[in-house]
C-alpha positions as CSV (number, residue, x, y, z in Angstrom):
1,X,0.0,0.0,0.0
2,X,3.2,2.1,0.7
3,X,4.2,2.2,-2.8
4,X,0.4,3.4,-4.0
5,X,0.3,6.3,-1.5
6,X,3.7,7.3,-2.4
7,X,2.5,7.1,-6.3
8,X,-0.7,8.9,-5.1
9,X,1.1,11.6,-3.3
10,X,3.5,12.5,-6.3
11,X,0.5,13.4,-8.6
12,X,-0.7,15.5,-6.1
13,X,2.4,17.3,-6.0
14,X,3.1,16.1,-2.2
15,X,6.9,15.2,-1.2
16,X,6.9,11.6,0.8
17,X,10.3,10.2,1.4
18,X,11.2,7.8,-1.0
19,X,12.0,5.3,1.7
20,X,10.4,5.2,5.9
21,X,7.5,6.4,7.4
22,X,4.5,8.0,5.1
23,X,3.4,11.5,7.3
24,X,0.3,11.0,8.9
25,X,-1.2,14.1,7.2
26,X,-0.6,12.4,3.9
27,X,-1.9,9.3,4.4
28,X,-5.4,10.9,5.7
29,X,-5.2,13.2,2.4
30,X,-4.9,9.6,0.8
31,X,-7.6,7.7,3.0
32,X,-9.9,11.1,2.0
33,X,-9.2,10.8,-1.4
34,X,-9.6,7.3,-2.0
């Protein structure tokens, strides 16, 4: 699911670390989204 979110994010135009934890913030942007 990592890699999805990650994908997700980078449309958005939100940085996620390529590697570690996803932020909170952007998971419930995700999880809102989705």
């Amino acid at each position: 699911q990592a890699k999805e979110v990650r994908a997700w994010a980078k449309e958005q135009g939100i940085e996620v670390p390529a590697r570690g934890r996803i932020p909170a913030e952007v998971l419930e942007k995700y999880n809102a989204a989705n």
